[in-house]
Chimera marker file (.cmm) of the C-alpha trace (Angstrom):
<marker_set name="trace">
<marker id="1" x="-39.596" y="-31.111" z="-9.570" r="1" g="1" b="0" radius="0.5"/>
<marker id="2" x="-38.248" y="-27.572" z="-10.651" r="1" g="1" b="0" radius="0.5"/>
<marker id="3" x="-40.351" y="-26.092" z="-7.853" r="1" g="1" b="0" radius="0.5"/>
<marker id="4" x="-38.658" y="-28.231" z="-4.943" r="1" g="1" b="0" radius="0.5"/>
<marker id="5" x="-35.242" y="-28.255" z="-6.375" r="1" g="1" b="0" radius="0.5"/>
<marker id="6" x="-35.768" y="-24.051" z="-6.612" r="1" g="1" b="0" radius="0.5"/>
<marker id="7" x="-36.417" y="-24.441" z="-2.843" r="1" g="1" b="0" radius="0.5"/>
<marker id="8" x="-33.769" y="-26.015" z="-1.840" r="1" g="1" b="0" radius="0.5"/>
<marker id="9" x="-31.838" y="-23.898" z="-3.629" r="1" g="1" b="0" radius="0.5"/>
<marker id="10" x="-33.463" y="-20.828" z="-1.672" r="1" g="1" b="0" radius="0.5"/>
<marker id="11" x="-33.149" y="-22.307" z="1.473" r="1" g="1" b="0" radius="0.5"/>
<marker id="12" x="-29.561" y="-22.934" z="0.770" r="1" g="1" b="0" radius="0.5"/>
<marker id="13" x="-29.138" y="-20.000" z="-0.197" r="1" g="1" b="0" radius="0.5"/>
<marker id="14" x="-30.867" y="-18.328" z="3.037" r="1" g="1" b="0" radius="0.5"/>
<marker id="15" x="-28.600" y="-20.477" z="5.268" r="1" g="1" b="0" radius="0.5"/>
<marker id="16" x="-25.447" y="-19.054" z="3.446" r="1" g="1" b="0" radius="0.5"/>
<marker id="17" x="-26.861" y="-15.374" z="4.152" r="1" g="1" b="0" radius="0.5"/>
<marker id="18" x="-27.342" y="-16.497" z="7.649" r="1" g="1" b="0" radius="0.5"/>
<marker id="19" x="-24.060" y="-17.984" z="8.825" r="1" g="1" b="0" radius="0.5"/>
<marker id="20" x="-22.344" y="-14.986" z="6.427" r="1" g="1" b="0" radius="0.5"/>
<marker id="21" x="-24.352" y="-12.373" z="8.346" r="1" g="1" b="0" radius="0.5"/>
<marker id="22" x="-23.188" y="-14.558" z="11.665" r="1" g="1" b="0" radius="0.5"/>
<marker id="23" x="-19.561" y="-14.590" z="10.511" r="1" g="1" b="0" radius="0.5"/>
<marker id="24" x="-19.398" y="-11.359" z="9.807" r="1" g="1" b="0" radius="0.5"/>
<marker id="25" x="-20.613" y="-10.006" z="13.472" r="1" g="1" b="0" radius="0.5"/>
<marker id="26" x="-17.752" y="-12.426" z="14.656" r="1" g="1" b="0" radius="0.5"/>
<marker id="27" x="-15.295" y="-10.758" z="12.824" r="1" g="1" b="0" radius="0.5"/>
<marker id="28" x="-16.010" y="-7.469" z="13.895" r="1" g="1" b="0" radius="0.5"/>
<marker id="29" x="-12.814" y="-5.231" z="12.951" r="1" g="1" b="0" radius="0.5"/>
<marker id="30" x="-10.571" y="-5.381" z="16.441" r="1" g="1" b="0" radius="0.5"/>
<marker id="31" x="-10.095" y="-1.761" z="16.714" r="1" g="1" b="0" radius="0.5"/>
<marker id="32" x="-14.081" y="-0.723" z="16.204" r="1" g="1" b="0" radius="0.5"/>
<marker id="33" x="-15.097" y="-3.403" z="18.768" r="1" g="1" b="0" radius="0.5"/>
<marker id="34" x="-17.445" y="-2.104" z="21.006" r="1" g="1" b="0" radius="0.5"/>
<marker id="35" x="-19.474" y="0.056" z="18.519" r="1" g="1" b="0" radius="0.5"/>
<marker id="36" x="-20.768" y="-2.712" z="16.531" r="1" g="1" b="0" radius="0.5"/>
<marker id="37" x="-22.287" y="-6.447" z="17.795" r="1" g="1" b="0" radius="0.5"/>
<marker id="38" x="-20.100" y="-8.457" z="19.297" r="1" g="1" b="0" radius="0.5"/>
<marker id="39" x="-20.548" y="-12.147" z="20.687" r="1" g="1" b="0" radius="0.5"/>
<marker id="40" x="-19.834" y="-11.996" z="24.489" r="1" g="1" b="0" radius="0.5"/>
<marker id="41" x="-17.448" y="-14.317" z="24.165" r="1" g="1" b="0" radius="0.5"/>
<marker id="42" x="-14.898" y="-12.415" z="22.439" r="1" g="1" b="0" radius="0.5"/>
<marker id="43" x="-15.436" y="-9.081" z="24.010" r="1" g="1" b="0" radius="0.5"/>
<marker id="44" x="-13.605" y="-10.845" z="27.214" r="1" g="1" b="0" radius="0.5"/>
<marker id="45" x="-10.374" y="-12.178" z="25.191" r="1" g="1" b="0" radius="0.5"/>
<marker id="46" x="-10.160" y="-8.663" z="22.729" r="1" g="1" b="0" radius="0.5"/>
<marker id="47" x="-10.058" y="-6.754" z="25.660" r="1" g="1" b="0" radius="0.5"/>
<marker id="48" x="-7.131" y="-8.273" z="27.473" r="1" g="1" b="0" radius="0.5"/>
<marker id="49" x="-5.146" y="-8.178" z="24.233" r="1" g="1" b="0" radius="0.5"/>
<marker id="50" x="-5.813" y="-4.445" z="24.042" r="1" g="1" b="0" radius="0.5"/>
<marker id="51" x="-4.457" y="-4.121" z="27.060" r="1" g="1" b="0" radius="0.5"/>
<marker id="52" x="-1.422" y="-6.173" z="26.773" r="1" g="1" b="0" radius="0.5"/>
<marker id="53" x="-0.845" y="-3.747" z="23.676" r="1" g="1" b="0" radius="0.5"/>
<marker id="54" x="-0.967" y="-0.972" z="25.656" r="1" g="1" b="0" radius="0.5"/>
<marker id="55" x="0.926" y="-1.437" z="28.376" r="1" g="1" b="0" radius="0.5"/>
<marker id="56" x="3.148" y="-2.590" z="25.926" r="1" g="1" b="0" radius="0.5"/>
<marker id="57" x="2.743" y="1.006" z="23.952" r="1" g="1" b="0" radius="0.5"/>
<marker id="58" x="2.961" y="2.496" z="27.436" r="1" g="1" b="0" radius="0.5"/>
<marker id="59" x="6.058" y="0.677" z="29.055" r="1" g="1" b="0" radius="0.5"/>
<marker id="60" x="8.109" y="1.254" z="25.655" r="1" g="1" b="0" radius="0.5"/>
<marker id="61" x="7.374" y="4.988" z="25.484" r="1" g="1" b="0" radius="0.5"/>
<marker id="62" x="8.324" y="5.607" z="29.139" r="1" g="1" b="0" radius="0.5"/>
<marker id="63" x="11.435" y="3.351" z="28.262" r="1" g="1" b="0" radius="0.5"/>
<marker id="64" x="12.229" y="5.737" z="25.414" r="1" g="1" b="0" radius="0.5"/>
<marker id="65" x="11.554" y="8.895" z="27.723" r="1" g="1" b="0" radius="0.5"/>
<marker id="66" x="13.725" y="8.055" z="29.446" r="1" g="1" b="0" radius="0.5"/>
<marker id="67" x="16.473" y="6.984" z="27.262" r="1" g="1" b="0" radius="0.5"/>
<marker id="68" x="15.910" y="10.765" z="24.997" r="1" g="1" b="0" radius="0.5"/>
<marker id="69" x="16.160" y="13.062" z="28.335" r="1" g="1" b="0" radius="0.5"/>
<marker id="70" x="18.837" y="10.891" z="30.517" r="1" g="1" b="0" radius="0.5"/>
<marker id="71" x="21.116" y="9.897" z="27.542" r="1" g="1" b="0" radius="0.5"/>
<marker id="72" x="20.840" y="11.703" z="24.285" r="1" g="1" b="0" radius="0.5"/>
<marker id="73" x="19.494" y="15.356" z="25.897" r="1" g="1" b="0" radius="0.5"/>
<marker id="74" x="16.516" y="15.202" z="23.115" r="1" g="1" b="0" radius="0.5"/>
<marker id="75" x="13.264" y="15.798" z="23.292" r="1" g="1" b="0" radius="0.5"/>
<marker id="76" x="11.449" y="16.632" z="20.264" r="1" g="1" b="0" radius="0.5"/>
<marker id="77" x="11.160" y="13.896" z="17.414" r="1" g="1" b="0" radius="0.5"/>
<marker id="78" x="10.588" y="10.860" z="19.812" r="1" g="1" b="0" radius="0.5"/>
<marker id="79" x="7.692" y="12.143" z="21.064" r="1" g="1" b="0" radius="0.5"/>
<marker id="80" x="5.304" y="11.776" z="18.373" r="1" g="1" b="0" radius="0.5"/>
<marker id="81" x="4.882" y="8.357" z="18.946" r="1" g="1" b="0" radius="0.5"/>
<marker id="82" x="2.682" y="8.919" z="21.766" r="1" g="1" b="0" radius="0.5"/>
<marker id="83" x="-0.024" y="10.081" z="19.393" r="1" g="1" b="0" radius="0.5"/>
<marker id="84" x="-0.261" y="6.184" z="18.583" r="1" g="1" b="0" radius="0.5"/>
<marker id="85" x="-1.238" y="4.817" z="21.839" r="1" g="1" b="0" radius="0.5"/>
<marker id="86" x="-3.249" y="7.957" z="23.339" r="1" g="1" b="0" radius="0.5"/>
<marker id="87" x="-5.528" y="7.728" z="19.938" r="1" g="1" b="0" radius="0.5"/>
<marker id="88" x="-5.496" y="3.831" z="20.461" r="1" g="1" b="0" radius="0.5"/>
<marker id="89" x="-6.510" y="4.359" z="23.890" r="1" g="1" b="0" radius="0.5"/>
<marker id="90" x="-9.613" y="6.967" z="22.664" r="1" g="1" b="0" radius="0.5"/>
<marker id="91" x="-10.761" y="4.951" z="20.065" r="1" g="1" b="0" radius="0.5"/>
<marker id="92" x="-10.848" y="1.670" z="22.143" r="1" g="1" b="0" radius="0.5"/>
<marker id="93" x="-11.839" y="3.044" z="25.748" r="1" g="1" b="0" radius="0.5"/>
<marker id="94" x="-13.570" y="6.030" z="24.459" r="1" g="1" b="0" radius="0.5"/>
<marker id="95" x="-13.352" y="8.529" z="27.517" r="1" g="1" b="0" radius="0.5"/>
<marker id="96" x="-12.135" y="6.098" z="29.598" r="1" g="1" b="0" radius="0.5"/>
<marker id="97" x="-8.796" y="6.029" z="27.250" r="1" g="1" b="0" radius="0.5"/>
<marker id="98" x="-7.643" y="9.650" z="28.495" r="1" g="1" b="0" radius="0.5"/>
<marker id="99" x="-6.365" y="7.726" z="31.067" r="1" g="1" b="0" radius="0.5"/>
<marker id="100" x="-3.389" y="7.046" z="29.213" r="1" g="1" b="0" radius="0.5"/>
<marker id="101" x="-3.214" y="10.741" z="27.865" r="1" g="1" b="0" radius="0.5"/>
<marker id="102" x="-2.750" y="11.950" z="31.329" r="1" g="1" b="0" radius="0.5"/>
<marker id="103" x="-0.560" y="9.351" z="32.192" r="1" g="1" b="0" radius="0.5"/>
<marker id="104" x="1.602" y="9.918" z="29.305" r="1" g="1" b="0" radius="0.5"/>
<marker id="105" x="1.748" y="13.679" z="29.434" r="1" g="1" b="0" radius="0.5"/>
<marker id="106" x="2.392" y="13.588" z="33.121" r="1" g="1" b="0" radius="0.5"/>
<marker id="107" x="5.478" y="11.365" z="32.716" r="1" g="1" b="0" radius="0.5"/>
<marker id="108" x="6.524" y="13.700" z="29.879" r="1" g="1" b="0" radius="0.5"/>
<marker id="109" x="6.806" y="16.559" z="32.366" r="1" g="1" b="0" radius="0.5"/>
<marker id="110" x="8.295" y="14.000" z="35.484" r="1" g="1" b="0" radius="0.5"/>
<marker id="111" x="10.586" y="12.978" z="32.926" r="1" g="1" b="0" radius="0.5"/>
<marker id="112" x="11.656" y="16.979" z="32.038" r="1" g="1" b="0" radius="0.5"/>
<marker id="113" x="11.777" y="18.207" z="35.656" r="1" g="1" b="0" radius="0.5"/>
<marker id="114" x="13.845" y="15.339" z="37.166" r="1" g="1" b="0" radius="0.5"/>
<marker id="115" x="15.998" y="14.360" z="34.421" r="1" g="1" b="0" radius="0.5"/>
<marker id="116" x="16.683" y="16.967" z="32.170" r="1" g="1" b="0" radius="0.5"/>
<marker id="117" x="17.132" y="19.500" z="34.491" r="1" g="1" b="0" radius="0.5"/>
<marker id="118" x="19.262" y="21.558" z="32.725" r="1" g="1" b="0" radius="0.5"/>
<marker id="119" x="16.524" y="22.760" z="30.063" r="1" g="1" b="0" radius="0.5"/>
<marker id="120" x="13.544" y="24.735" z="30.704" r="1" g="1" b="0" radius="0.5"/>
<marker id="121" x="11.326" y="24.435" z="27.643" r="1" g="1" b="0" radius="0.5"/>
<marker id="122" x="8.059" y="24.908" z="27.487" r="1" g="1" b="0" radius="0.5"/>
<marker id="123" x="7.651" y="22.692" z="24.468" r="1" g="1" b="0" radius="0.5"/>
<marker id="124" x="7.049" y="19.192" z="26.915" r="1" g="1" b="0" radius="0.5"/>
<marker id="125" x="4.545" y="21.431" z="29.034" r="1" g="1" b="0" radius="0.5"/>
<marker id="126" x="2.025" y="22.575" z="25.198" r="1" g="1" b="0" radius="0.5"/>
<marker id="127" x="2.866" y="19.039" z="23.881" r="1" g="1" b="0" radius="0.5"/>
<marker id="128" x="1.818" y="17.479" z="27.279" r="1" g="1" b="0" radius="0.5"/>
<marker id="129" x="-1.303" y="19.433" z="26.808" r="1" g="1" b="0" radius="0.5"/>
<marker id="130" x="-2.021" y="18.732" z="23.566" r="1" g="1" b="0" radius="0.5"/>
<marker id="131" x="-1.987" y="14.893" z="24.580" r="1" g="1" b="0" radius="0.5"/>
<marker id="132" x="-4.769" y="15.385" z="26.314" r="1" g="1" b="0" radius="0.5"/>
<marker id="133" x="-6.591" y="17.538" z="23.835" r="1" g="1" b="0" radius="0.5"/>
<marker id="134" x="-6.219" y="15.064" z="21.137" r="1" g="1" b="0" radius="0.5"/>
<marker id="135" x="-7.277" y="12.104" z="23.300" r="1" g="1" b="0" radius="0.5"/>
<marker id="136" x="-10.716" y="13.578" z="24.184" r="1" g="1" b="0" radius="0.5"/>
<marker id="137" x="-11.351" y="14.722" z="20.802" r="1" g="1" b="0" radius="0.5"/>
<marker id="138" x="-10.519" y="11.209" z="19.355" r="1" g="1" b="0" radius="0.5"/>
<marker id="139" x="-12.929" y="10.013" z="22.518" r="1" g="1" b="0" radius="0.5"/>
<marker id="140" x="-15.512" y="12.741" z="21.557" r="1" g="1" b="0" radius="0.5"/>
<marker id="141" x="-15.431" y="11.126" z="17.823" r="1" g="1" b="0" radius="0.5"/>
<marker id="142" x="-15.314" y="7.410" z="18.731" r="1" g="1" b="0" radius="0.5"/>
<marker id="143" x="-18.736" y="8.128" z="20.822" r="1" g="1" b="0" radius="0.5"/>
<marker id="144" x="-20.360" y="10.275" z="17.520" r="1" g="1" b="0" radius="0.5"/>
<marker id="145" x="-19.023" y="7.287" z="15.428" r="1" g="1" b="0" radius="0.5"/>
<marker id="146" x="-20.891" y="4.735" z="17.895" r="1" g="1" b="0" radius="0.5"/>
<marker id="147" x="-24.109" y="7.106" z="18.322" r="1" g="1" b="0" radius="0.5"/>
<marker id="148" x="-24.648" y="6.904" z="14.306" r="1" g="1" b="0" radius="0.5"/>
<marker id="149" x="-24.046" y="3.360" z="13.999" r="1" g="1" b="0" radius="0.5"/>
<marker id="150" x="-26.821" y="2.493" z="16.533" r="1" g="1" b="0" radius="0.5"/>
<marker id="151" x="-28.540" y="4.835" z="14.716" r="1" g="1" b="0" radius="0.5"/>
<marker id="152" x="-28.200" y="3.014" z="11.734" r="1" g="1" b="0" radius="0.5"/>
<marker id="153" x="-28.534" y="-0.274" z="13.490" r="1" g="1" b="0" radius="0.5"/>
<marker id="154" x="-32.130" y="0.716" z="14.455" r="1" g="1" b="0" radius="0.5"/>
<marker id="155" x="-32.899" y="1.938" z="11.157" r="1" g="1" b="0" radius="0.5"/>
<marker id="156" x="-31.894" y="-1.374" z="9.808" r="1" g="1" b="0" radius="0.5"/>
<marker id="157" x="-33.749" y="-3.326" z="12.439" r="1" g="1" b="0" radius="0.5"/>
<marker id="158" x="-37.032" y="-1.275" z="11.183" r="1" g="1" b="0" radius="0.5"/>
<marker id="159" x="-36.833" y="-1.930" z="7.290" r="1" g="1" b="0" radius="0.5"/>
<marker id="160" x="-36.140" y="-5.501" z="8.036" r="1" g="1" b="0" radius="0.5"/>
<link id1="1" id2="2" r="1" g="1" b="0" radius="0.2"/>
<link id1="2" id2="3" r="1" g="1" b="0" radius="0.2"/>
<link id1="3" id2="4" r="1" g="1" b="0" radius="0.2"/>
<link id1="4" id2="5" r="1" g="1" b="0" radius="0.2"/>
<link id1="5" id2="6" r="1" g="1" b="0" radius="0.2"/>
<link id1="6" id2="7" r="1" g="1" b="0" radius="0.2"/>
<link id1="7" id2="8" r="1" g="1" b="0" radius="0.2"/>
<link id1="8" id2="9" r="1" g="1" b="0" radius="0.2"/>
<link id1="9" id2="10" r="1" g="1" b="0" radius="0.2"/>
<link id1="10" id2="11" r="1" g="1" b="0" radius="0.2"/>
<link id1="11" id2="12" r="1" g="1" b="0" radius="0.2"/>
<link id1="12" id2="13" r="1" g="1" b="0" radius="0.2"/>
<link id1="13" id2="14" r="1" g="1" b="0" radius="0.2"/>
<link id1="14" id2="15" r="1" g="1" b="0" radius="0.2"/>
<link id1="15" id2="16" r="1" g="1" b="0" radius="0.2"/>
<link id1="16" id2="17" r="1" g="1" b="0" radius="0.2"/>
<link id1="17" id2="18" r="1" g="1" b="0" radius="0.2"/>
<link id1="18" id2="19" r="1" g="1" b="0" radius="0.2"/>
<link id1="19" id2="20" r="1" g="1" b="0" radius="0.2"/>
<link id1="20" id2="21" r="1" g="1" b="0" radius="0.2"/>
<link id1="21" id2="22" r="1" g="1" b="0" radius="0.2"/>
<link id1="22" id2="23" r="1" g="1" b="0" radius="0.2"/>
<link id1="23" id2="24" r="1" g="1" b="0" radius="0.2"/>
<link id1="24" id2="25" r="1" g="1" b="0" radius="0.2"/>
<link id1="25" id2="26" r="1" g="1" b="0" radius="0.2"/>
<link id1="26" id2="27" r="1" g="1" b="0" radius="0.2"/>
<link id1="27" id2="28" r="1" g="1" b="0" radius="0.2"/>
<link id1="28" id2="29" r="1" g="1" b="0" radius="0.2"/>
<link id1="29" id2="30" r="1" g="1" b="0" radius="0.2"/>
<link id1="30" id2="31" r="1" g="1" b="0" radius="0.2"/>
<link id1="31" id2="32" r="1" g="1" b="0" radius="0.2"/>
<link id1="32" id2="33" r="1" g="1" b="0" radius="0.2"/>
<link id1="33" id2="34" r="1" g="1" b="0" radius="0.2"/>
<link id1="34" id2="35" r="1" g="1" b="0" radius="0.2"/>
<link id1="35" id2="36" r="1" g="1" b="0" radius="0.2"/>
<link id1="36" id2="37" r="1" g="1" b="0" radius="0.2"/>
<link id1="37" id2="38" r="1" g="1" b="0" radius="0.2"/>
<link id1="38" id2="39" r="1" g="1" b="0" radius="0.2"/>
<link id1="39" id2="40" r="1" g="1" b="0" radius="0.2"/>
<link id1="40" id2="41" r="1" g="1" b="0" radius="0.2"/>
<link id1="41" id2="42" r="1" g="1" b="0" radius="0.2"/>
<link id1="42" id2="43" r="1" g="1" b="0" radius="0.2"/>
<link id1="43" id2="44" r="1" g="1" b="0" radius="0.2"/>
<link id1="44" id2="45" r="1" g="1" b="0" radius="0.2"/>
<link id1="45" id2="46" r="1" g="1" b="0" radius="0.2"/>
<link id1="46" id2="47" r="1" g="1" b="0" radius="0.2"/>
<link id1="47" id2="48" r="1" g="1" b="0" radius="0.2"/>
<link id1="48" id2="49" r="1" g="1" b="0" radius="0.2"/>
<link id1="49" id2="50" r="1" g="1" b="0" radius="0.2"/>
<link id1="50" id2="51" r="1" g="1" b="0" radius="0.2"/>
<link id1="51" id2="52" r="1" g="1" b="0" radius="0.2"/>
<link id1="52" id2="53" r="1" g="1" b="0" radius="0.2"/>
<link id1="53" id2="54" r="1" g="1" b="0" radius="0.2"/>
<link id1="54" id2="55" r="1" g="1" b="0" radius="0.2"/>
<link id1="55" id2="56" r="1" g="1" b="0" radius="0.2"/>
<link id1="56" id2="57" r="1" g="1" b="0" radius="0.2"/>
<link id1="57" id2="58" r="1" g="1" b="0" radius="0.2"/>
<link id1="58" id2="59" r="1" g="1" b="0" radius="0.2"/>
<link id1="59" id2="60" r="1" g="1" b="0" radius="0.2"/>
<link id1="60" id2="61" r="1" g="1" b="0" radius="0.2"/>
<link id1="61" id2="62" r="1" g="1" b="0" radius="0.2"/>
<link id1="62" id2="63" r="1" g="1" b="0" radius="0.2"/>
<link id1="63" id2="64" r="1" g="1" b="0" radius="0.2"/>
<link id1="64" id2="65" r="1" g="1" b="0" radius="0.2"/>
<link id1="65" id2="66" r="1" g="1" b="0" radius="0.2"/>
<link id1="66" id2="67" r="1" g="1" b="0" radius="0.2"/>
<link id1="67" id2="68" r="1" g="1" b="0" radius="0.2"/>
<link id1="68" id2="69" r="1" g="1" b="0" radius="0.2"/>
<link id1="69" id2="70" r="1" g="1" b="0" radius="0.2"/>
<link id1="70" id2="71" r="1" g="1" b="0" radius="0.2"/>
<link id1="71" id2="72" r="1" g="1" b="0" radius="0.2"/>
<link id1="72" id2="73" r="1" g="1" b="0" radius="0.2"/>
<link id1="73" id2="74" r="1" g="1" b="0" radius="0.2"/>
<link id1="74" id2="75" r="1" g="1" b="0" radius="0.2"/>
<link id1="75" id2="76" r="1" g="1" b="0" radius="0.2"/>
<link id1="76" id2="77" r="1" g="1" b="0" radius="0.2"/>
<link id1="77" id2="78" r="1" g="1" b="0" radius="0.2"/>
<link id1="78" id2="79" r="1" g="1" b="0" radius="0.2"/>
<link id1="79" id2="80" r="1" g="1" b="0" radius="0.2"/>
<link id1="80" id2="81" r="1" g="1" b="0" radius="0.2"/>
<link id1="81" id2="82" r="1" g="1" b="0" radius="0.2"/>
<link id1="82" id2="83" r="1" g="1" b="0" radius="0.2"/>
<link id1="83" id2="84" r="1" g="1" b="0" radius="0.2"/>
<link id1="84" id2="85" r="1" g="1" b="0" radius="0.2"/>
<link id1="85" id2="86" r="1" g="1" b="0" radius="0.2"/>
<link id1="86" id2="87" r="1" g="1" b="0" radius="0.2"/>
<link id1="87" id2="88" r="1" g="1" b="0" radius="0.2"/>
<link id1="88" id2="89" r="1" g="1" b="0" radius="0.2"/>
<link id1="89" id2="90" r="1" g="1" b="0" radius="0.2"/>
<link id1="90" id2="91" r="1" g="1" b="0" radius="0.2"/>
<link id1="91" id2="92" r="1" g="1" b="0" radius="0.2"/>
<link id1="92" id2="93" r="1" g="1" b="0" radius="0.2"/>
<link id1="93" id2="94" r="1" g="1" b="0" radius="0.2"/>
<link id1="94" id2="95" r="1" g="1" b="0" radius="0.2"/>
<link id1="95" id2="96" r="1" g="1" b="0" radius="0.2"/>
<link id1="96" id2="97" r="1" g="1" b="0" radius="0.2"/>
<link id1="97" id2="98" r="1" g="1" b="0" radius="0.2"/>
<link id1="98" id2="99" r="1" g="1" b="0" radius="0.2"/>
<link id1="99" id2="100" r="1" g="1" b="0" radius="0.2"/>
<link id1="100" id2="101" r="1" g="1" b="0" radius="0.2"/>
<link id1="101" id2="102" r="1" g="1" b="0" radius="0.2"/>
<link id1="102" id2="103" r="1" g="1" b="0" radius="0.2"/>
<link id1="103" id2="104" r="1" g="1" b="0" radius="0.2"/>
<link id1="104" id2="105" r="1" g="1" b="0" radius="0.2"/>
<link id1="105" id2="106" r="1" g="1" b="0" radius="0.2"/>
<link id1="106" id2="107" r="1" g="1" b="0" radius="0.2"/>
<link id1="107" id2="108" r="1" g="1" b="0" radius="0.2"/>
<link id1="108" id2="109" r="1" g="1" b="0" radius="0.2"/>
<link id1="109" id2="110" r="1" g="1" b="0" radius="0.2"/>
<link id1="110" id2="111" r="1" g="1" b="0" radius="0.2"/>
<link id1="111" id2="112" r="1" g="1" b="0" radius="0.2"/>
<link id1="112" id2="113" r="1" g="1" b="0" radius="0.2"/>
<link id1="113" id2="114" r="1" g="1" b="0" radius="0.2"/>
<link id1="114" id2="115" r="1" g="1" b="0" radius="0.2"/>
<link id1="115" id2="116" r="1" g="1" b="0" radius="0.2"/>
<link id1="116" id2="117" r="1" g="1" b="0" radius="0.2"/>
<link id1="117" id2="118" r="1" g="1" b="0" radius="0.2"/>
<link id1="118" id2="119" r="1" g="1" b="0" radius="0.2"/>
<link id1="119" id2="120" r="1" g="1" b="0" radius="0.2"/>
<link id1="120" id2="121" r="1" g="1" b="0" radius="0.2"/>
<link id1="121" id2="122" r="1" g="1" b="0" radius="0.2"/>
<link id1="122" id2="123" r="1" g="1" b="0" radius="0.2"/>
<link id1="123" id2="124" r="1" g="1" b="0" radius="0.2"/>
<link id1="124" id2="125" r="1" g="1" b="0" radius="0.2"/>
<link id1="125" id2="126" r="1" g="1" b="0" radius="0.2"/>
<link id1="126" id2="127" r="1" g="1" b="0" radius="0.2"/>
<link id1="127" id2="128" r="1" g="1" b="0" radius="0.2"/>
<link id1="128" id2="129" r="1" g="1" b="0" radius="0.2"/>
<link id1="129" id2="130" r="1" g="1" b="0" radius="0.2"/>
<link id1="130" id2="131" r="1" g="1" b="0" radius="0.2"/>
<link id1="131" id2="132" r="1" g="1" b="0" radius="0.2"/>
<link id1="132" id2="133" r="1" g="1" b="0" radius="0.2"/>
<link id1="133" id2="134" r="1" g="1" b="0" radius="0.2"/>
<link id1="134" id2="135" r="1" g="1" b="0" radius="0.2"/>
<link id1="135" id2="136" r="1" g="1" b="0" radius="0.2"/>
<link id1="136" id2="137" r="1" g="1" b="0" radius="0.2"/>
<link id1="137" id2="138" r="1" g="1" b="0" radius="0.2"/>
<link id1="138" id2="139" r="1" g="1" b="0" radius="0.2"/>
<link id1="139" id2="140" r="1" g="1" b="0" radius="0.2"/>
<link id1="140" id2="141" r="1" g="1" b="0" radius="0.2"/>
<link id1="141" id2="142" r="1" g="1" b="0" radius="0.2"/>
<link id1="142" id2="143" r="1" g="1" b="0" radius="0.2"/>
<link id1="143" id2="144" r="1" g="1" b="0" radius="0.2"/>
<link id1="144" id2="145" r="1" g="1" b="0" radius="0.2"/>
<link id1="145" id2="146" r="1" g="1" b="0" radius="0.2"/>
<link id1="146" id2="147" r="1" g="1" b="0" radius="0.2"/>
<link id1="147" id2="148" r="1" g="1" b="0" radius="0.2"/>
<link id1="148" id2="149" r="1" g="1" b="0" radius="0.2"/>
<link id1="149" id2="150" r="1" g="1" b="0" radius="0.2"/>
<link id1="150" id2="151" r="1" g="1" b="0" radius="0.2"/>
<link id1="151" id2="152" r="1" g="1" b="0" radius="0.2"/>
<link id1="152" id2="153" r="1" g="1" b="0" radius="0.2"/>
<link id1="153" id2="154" r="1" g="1" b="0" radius="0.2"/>
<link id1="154" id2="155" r="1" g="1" b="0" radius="0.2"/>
<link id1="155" id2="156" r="1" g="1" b="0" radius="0.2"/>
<link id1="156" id2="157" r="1" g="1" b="0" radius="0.2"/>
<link id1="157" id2="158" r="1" g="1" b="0" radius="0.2"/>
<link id1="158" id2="159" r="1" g="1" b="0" radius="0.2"/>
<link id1="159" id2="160" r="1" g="1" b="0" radius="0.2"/>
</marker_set>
């Protein structure tokens, strides 16, 4: 009797580990999707919300170009914030995501040569550069990152 009711109680307790393990690969962190296993389902629906958020990223910033250089003459602090979606971008898209980068760093010097005309700084031109530096090094490290977790995925897969 203690026998069968220890049984169940393994097999229960198996079944947990299974639909935890299963629940778990589900709920994959958003922003590491891609690197780690991911139902096919899901990959379809996270990746148009990615997108939404970055053309919502993208759209804002070139709103806020805009608005700095046509009708406050600055161009320093606001630009910062396109770290945020050029990483974003990277770490999503991998080398794909320098897409953005370029995008962004080419509007950056549109934005300086046909609206604020009256400046010549060379500060858009090095921080339109360094955009793109810092997107493929984030897309360098997001495909390290995803080499060592299949590396560790395999190693897993052997001791089990």
């Amino acid at each position: 009797m203690e026998k069968r009711e220890g049984m169940k109680k393994s097999k229960r307790g198996q079944k947990q580990n299974g639909e935890k393990e299963r629940f778990l690969r589900k709920c994959k962190s958003f922003f590491w999707g891609g690197g780690g296993i991911i139902e096919m389902e899901f990959q379809g629906q996270k990746e148009k919300y990615r997108i939404a958020i970055m053309v919502i990223l993208v759209v804002t910033l070139c709103f806020l170009t805009y608005y700095f250089h046509a009708s406050l003459g600055v161009s320093i602090i606001f630009t910062h914030s396109f770290y945020l979606p050029i990483i974003l971008a990277s770490l999503w898209w991998k080398k794909k995501g320098l897409i953005v980068a370029i995008f962004l760093a080419v509007f950056l010097i549109w934005s300086h040569i046909f609206v604020r005309q009256d400046v010549a700084s060379i500060n858009d031109y090095l921080r339109a550069s360094l955009f793109i530096v810092t997107g493929f090094v984030a897309a360098i490290l997001r495909q390290e990152i995803a080499q060592v977790e299949e590396r560790v995925k395999f190693a897993y897969a052997e001791l089990n």
